[in-house]
N, C-alpha and C positions, 0 to 999 in steps of 0.2 A: 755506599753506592746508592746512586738515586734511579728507577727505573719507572718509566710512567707506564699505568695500567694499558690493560688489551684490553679491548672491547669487543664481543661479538653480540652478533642479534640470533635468535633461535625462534624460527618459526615453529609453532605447536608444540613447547617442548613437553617433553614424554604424553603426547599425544594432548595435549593441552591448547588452549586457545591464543589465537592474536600472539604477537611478538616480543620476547621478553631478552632486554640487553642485560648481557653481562659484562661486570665492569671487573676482569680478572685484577687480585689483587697478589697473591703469590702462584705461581707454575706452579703444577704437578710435580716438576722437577725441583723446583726450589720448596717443596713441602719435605724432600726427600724420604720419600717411601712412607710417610708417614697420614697420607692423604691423598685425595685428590682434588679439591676446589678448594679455594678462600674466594670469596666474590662479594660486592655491590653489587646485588641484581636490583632493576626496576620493570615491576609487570603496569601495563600501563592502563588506563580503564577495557576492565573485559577479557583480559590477557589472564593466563592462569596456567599452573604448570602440572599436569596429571598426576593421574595417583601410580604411585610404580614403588618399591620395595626394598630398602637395603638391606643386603647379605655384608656380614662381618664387616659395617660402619655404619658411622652413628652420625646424624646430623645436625645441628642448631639453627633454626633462625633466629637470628634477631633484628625486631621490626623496626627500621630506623624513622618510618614513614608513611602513612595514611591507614587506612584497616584493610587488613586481610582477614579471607573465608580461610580457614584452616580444617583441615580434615586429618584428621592421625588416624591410628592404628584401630580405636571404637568405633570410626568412621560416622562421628557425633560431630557436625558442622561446628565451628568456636569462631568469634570474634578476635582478632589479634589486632592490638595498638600499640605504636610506638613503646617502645621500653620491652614490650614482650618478648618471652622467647618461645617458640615453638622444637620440642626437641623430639627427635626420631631415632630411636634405641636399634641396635642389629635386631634384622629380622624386622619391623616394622615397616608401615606402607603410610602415604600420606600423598596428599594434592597441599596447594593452595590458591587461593584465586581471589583476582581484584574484583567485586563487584559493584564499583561505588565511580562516581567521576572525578575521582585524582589520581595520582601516580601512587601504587605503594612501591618502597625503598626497604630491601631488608638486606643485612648481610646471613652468608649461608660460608660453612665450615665442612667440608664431607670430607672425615678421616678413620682412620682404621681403630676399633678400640679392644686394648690389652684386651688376651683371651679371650676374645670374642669371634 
């Protein structure tokens, strides 16, 4: 089966700035129960998605595309480039945000992890 991505735009997401498209790569339903996002997101200059929290899931980014500000769980600002990944463990909080004039491109994974 071939099914082409959904897009949505998300103004402020989790209280964050300027408009950040998601380019859905599998449903929540076709994660089946085992997640909730696969996506291609791009925050575009300025754009940034707030700091907020996961309870029992854990999340990856990986940077496909320009630098992102990263803020984890020590809430210690980092640089993130292309290749990187940025991972958020259950129970941790994080933002990220484009501060630079290019697009960043990262994919993101938010799934449920054993006993956790």
């Amino acid at each position: 089966m071939i099914r082409h991505e959904q897009t949505q735009y998300r103004e402020h997401m989790r209280d964050g700035r300027g408009t950040v498209t998601i380019h859905e790569i599998l449903t929540k339903e076709e994660l089946d129960g085992h997640g909730r996002l696969y996506a291609r997101m791009v925050l575009p200059p300025g754009a940034s998605i707030g700091w907020h929290v996961h309870e029992g899931e854990t999340e990856p980014f990986y940077i496909l595309k320009g630098e992102a500000t990263f803020l984890g769980n020590d809430r210690i600002p980092e640089k993130a480039h292309p290749g990187d990944v940025c991972l958020i463990e259950p129970g941790e909080g994080h933002s990220i945000e484009n501060n630079t004039d290019s697009d960043v491109e990262l994919m993101a994974l938010i799934y449920h992890k054993a006993g956790k």
